[in-house]
GUKOLZA-892261 format. One record per residue (C-alpha): residue in one letter; x, y, z. Coordinates in steps of 0.2 Angstrom, whole numbers, plus 2048, in hexadecimal, padded with zeros to 3 digits. Layout:
<recs>
AXYZ ...
</recs>
This chain:
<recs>
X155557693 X14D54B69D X14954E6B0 X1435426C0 X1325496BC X13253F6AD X13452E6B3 X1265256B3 X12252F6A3 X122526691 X13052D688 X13952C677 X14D52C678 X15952F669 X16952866C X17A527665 X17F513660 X18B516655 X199520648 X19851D637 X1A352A62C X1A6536639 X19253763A X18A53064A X17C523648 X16D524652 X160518657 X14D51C660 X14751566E X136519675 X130511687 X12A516699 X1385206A2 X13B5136B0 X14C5196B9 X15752A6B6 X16852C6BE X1785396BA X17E5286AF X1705226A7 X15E5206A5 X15350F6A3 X14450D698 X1374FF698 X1334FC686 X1284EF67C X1354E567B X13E4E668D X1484F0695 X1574FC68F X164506698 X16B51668F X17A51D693 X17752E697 X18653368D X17D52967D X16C53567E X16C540670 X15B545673 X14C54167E X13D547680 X12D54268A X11E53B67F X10D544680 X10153C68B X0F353D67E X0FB530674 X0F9524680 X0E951C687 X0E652169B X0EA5136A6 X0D95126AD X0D750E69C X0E450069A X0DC4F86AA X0C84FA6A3 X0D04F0691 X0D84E569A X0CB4DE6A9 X0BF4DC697 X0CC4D268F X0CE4C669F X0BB4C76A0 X0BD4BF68C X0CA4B1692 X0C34AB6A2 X0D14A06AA X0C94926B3 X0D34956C3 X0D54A66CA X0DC4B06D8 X0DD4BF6E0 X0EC4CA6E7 X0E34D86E9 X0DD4E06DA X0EA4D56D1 X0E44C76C9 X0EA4B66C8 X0E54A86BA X0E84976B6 X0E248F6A6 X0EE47C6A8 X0FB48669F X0EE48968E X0F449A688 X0FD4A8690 X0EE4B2694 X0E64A569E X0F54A16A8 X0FC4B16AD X0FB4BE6BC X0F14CE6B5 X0FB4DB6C1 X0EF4EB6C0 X0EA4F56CD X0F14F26E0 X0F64E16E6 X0F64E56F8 X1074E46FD X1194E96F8 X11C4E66E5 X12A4D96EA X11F4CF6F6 X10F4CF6EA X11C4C76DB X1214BC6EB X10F4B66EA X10C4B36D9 X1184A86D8 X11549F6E5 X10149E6DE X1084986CF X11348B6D8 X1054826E1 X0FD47F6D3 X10E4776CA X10E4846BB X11B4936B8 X1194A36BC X1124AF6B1 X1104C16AF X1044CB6A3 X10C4DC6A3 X1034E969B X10C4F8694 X11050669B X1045006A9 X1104F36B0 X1204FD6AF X1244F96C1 X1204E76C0 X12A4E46B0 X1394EE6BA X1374E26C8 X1364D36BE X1454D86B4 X14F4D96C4 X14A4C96C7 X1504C06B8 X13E4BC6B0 X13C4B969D X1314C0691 X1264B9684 X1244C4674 X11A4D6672 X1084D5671 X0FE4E466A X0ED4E7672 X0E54F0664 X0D34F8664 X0C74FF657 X0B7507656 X0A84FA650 X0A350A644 X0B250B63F X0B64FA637 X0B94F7625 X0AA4EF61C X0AD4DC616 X0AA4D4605 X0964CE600 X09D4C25F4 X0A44B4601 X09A4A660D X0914AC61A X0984AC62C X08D4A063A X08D4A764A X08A49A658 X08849B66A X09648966C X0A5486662 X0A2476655 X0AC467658 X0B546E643 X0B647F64F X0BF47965B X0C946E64F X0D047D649 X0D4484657 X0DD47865F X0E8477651 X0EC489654 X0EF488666 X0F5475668 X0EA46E66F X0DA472678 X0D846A68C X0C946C695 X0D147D69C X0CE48468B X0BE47E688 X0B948A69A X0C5498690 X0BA497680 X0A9496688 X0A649D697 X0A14AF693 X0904B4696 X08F4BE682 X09B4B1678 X0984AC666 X0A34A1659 X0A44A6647 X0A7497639 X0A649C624 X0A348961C X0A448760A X0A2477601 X0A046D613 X0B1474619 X0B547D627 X0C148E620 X0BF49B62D X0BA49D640 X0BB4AB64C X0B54AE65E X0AE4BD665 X0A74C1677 X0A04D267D X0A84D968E X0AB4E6698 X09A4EF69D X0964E968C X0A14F5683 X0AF4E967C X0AD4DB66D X0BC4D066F X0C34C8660 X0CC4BA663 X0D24A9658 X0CE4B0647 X0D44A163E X0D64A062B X0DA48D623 X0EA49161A X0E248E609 X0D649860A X0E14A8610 X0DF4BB609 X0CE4B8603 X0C64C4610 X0BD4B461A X0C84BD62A X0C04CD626 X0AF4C6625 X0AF4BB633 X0B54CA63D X0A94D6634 X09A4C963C X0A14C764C X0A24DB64E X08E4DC647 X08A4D1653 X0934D9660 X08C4EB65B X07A4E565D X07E4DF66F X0834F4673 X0964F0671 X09F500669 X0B14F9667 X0BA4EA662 X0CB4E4669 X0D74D8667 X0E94CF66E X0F64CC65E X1094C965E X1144D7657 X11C4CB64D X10D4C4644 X10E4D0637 X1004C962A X0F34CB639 X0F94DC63F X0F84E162C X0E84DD62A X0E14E363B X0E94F4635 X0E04F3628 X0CE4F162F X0D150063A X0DA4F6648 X0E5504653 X0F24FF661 X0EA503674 X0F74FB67D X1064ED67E X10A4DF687 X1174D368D X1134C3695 X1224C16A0 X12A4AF6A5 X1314A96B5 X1424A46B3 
</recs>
């Protein structure tokens, strides 16, 4: 059974939802151990927080550390993926950082709580929203996971929203699957074309001049396009961060009618040479849980899950 030692601890509950013929029915539940009392126990999971009756456990057990990356870890992947997204306007609360893109993607426009914010956890939330109000946006939070167990418990007291899971998943450059020789050839170049950016703005809605500084302003940054016939099928970006050790993939972009021809893989398979001839060992990248043909293929290049995230809403 679980003990106070175990809070803070990633665990894995089986508990008791239900009777069904005389035969109980069980569900799983696996998150950071939060809170444990003599009624129940609360776990941050990826998608929220849960409270278990006590009387509902059936099991419980704590998770082996080695599954999970170190939190030094979470931090270094983190800072590089920020490093990526540059926000145009940033601040600092401590080693917490503060980012403002005119509200152009979540990333850009969210608190990045790692590390200590030098002060009480109640007064540095105080802060950010306050940051976020002088500048007429919402308040957001990037709450990596298990990292930001804390926050997330504190934001959930006060009444904040979440946006859905995102998976930060990692694979070694070595590692990935080889494309096909038999399709265009992927351009790499140092600015996004006007049909580059074409495209992505109609992924993202829209692109202001905030995203234009998102996109470009990385030291090591390149854009991948596949033409064929004059027409622009395929782009992706990729940038080379953290110490030099991490290829971020980002806005791999496929035109719908020309889907499942393995121009994602090959735009990705370019951006990763690339990459590797700069001294980057790893790629990484940001994707929904719920976009299932994009996790399925990034599973099946090799792509592994390091870490979640929630993006968190103030109410």
């Amino acid at each position: 059974m679980l003990r106070q030692q175990d809070v803070g601890h990633r665990i894995v509950v089986r508990r008791i939802v239900g009777i069904r013929e005389g035969r109980p029915l069980f569900s799983d539940a696996l998150g950071e151990l939060v809170e444990l009392t003599e009624t129940h126990l609360t776990l941050a999971t990826a998608q929220g927080q849960l409270q278990v009756p006590v009387d509902e456990v059936h099991r419980a057990k704590r998770v082996p550390a080695a599954r999970r990356p170190t939190a030094a870890a979470v931090v270094a992947l983190e800072l590089a993926a920020d490093e990526a997204w540059p926000a145009p306007t940033r601040g600092r609360l401590g080693d917490w950082l503060l980012r403002s893109a005119g509200g152009w993607t979540g990333r850009a426009n969210s608190a990045l709580p790692v590390g200590d914010p030098d002060r009480p956890l109640p007064a540095a939330l105080d802060a950010v929203e306050r940051w976020y109000a002088d500048l007429g946006q919402p308040a957001m939070v990037n709450t990596p996971l298990p990292l930001a167990v804390p926050v997330g418990a504190e934001l959930d007291a006060r009444g904040w929203g979440a946006r859905p899971v995102t998976l930060v998943q990692t694979v070694p450059l070595a590692a990935l699957r080889p494309d096909r020789t038999d399709l265009p050839p992927v351009e790499l170049t140092a600015a996004p074309s006007d049909d580059w950016l074409a495209i992505a703005a109609g992924r993202k809605g829209g692109l202001p001049d905030s995203a234009r500084h998102v996109l470009t302003a990385v030291d090591r940054v390149r854009f991948a396009q596949v033409y064929a016939d004059g027409e622009l099928l395929a782009i992706g970006r990729g940038t080379v961060t953290g110490e030099g050790r991490w290829l971020g993939l980002a806005l791999v972009e496929v035109l719908p009618r020309a889907r499942r021809q393995g121009l994602a893989t090959r735009v990705i398979r370019a951006l990763a040479d690339w990459g590797a001839a700069l001294g980057a060992t790893h790629a990484f990248l940001q994707v929904e849980q719920r976009n299932t043909p994009a996790v399925t293929l990034y599973h099946a290049l090799g792509f592994t899950t390091h870490h979640t995230y929630l993006t968190r809403v103030a109410p």
